[in-house]
Structures are given as structure tokens and as C-alpha cells.
C-alpha positions as CSV (number, residue, x, y, z in Angstrom):
1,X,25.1,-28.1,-15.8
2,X,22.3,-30.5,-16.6
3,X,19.7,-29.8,-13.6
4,X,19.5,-25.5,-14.0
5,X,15.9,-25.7,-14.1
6,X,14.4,-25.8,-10.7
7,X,17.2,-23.4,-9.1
8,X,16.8,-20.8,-11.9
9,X,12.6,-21.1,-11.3
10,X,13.2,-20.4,-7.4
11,X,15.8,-17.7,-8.1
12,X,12.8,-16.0,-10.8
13,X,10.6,-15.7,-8.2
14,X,12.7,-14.4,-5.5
15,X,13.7,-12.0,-7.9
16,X,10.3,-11.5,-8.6
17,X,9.5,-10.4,-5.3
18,X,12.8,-8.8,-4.7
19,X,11.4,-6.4,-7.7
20,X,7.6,-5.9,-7.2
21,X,8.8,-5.2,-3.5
22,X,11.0,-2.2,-4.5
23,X,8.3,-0.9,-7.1
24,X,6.1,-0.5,-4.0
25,X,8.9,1.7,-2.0
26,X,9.5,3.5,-5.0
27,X,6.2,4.6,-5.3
28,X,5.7,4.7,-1.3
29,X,9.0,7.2,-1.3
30,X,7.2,9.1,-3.7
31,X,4.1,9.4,-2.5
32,X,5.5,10.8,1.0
33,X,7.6,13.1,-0.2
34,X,5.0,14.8,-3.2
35,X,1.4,13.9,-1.8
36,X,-0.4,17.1,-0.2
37,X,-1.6,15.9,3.8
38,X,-4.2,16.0,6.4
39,X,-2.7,15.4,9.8
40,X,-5.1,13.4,12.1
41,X,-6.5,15.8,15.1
42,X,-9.4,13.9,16.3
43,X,-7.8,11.2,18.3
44,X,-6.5,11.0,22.6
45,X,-3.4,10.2,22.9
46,X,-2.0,14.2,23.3
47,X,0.1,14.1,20.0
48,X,-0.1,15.7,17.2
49,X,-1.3,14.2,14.8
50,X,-2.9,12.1,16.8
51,X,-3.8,8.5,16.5
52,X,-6.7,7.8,13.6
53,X,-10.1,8.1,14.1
54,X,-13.6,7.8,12.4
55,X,-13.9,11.5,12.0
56,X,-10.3,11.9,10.2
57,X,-11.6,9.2,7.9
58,X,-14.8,10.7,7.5
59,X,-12.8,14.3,6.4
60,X,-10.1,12.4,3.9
61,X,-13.5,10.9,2.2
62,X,-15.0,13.6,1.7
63,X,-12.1,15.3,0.5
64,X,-11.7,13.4,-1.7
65,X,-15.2,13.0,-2.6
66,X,-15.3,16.9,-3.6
67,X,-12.5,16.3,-5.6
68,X,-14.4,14.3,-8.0
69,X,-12.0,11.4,-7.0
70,X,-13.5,7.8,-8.4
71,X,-13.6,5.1,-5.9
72,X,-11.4,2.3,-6.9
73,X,-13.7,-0.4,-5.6
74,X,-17.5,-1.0,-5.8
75,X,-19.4,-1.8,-2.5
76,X,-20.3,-5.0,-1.0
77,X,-23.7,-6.2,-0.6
78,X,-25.1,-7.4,2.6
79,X,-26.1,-11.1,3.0
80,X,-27.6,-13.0,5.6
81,X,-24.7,-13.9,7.6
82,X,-24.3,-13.6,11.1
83,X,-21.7,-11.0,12.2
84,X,-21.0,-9.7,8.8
85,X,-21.7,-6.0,7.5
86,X,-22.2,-4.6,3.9
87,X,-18.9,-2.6,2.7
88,X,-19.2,0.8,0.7
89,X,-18.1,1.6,-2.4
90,X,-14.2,2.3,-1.6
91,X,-11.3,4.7,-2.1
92,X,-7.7,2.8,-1.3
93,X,-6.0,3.4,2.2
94,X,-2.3,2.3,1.5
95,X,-0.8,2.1,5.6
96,X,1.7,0.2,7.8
97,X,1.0,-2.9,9.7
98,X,1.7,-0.9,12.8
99,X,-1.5,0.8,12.8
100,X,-4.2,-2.4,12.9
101,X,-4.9,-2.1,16.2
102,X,-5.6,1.5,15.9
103,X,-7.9,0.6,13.1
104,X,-9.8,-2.0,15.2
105,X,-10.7,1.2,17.5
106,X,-11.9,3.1,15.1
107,X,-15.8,3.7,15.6
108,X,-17.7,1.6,12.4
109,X,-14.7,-0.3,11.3
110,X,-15.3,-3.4,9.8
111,X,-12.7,-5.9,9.9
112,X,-11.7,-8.3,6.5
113,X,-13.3,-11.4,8.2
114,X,-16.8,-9.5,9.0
115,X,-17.0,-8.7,4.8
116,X,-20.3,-10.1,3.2
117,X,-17.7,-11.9,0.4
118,X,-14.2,-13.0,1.5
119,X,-13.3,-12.3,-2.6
120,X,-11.0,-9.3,-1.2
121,X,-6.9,-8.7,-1.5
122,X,-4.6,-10.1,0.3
123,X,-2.8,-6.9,2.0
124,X,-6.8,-5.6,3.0
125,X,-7.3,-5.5,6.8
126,X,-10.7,-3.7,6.5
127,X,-13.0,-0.7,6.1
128,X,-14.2,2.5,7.7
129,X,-16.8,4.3,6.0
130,X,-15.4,4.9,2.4
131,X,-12.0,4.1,3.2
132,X,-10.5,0.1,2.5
133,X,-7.6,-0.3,4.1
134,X,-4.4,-2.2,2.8
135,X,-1.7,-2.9,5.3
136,X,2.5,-3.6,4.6
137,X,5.3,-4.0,6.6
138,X,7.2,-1.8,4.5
139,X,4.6,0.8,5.0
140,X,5.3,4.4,5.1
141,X,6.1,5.7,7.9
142,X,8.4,9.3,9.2
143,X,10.6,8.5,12.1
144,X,10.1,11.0,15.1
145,X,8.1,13.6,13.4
146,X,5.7,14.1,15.5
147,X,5.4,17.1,18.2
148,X,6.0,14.5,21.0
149,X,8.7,12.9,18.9
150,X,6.7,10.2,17.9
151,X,7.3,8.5,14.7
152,X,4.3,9.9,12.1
153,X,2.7,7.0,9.9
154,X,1.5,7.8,6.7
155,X,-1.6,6.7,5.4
156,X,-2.0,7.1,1.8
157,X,-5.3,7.9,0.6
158,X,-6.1,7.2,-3.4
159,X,-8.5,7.2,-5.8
160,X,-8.7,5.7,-8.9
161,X,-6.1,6.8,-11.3
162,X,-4.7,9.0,-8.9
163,X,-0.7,8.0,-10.0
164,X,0.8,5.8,-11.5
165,X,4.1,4.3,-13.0
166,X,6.0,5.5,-16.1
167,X,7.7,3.1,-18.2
168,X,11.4,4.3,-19.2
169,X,12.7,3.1,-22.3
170,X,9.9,1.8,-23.8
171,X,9.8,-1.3,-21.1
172,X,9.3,-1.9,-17.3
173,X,11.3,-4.9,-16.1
174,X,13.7,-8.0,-18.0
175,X,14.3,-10.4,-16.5
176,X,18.1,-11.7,-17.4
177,X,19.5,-14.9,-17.6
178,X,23.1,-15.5,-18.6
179,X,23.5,-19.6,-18.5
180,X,27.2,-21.6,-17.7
181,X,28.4,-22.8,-21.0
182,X,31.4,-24.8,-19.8
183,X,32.0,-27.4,-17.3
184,X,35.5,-26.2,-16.1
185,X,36.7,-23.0,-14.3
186,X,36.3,-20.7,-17.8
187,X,32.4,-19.3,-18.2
188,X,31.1,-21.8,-15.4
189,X,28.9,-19.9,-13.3
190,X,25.6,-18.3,-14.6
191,X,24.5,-14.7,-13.8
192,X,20.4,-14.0,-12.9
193,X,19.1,-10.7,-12.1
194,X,16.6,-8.4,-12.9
195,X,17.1,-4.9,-14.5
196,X,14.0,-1.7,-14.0
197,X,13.6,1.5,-15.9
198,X,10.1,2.8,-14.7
199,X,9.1,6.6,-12.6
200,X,6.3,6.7,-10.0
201,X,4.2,9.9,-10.7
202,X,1.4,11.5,-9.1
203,X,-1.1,12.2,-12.1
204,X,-3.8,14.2,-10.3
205,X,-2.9,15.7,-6.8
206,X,-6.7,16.0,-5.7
207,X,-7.1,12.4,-5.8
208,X,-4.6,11.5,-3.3
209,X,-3.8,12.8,0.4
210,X,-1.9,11.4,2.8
211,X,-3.6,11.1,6.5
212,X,-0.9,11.3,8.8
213,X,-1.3,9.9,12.4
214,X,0.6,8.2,15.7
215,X,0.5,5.6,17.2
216,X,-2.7,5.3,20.2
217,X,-1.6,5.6,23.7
């Protein structure tokens, strides 16, 4: 009854997390099931789509690109440091941690650690042309979809503005807190939780494609 403090604080930011984490497959859900596609074709591994590649990249971008999509983030200049490269002005690559290897194949890819500046995002893993990639474990991904039966990753290609998230009722998240009142059996326990009224929406379907692809032999 007298020490709530540090418990409730721990159990606020697991809930936290618990939240933000379900906003992302929300928005992930939506995003595969609504966003138009471009299946990868330019990779070896006989699938189809096939495992990503420079040129897939290069096609998304420039999809995108005649779209009129804005990038989302401003290039990198190049500095005198040995082994690093300058980073282009960016659209968003939203993929699964599965596919990082397949990325560090892909011809021109430059990997977080080789930027000019480490000021970058956590998730980022790296960049390909006008693509910066962000990686999750709770990336999207369609089990066994493939022609070889293969599961199909999706790779979700943005721009700036490209969708967002609608706020129901006039609010997006609360936090509640019901504390114990008593110390005996009647209204003891406390009650913490979290409570969500919000709708992922695509807001312009040009500015967003998702690059589907496998897995490299």
C-alpha cells in the first residue's frame, strides 16, 4: 500500500511497449493487406518473387519517384572517414529481420556502421540507393506464398505522408490506473492497463508499395 510507485512505473512502461508494439502490427496488418505490390524478379534463387536485389530497389524508387512521393529523410554527407559512404536522400523500407543478410548482398548497400553520421534510428540496418531500411522482428511477412511455397516477406516502401493513424474518439491512448484503497481483502488489488481507439489508413496509394521477396538460396 505504501511502496506502489516503482511497480506501477515498470508496469507503465511495459504497457508502454505492449501498446506502441500493437500500433506497429496494426498498421503492418494494414499495410499487407491494402498496399498495391511489386514482386521482386531480379534475384537467383528460382522463386518467385525472388530474393531482393539492387535492380528491384532501383524500380520501387523510381516508382515512387514518378509518383511525386517526398523522401522522408535528407541525405548524408560524405566525410573523411575511412570505410564510410555518403547516404542519399531516402524513402522508408519498413522489413523483417529475416532479410539482413539478403540486404548485405545487395550490390551498393551500405550498411548502418559505414554512415558518414551514426545520428540514425534504432530499427535502421542500412541503405540501397534511395531506399533506408528499417528492420523488426515482428516484420511483415506471408507464410508460404510463394510459387515454391516459400514464405513471401514484405517490404514496405513509404514516402512521406504516405498513411497514417486516425484518432477515434477524439484521443489515441489512456493510460489507466485504478489504485488499492484498503488494506484487507475488500478493494485491495489495483488494476493498470491501457485502453486504444485509433485506425491505420493509407492516405495516398502512390506513395507506398510493398516489394515482396524470399528468402536467398
Amino acid at each position: 500500500m505504501q511502496s506502489q510507485d516503482p511497480v506501477l512505473n515498470e508496469a507503465a512502461q511495459r504497457l508502454g511497449v505492449a501498446m506502441r508494439q500493437t500500433e506497429d502490427e496494426l498498421t503492418r496488418n494494414m499495410l499487407a493487406a491494402t498496399a498495391s505490390f511489386i514482386n521482386c524478379v531480379s534475384g537467383v534463387n528460382g522463386d518467385s518473387p525472388t530474393e531482393i536485389t539492387r535492380p528491384d530497389i532501383n524500380r520501387v524508387v523510381r516508382t515512387l519517384a514518378n509518383n511525386n512521393a517526398y523522401t522522408i529523410l535528407g541525405g548524408i554527407e560524405g566525410q573523411d572517414r575511412f570505410g564510410t559512404a555518403p547516404v542519399r536522400s531516402a524513402y522508408f523500407a519498413l522489413a523483417s529481420t529475416q532479410i539482413m543478410s539478403d540486404l548485405d548482398n545487395v550490390a551498393g548497400f551500405i550498411n548502418v556502421a559505414q554512415y558518414p553520421s551514426q545520428q540514425v534510428l534504432e530499427a535502421e540496418w542500412g541503405a540501397a540507393g534511395n531506399l533506408r531500411f528499417l528492420v523488426s522482428s515482428i516484420g511483415s511477412v506471408t507464410p508460404n506464398a510463394s510459387v515454391n511455397g516459400s514464405d513471401v516477406y514484405n517490404v514496405f516502401c513509404v514516402g512521406r505522408e504516405a498513411y497514417a493513424c486516425i484518432e477515434q474518439d477524439q484521443y489515441s491512448a489512456s493510460f489507466i490506473y485504478r489504485p488499492p484503497i484498503l488494506d484487507t481483502a475488500l478493494a485491495l488489488n489495483c488494476t493498470v492497463g491501457y485502453k486504444m481507439a485509433e485506425v491505420p489508413r493509407i492516405l495516398n496509394d502512390l506513395w507506398v508499395i510493398n516489394l515482396r521477396c524470399t528468402l536467398g538460396s
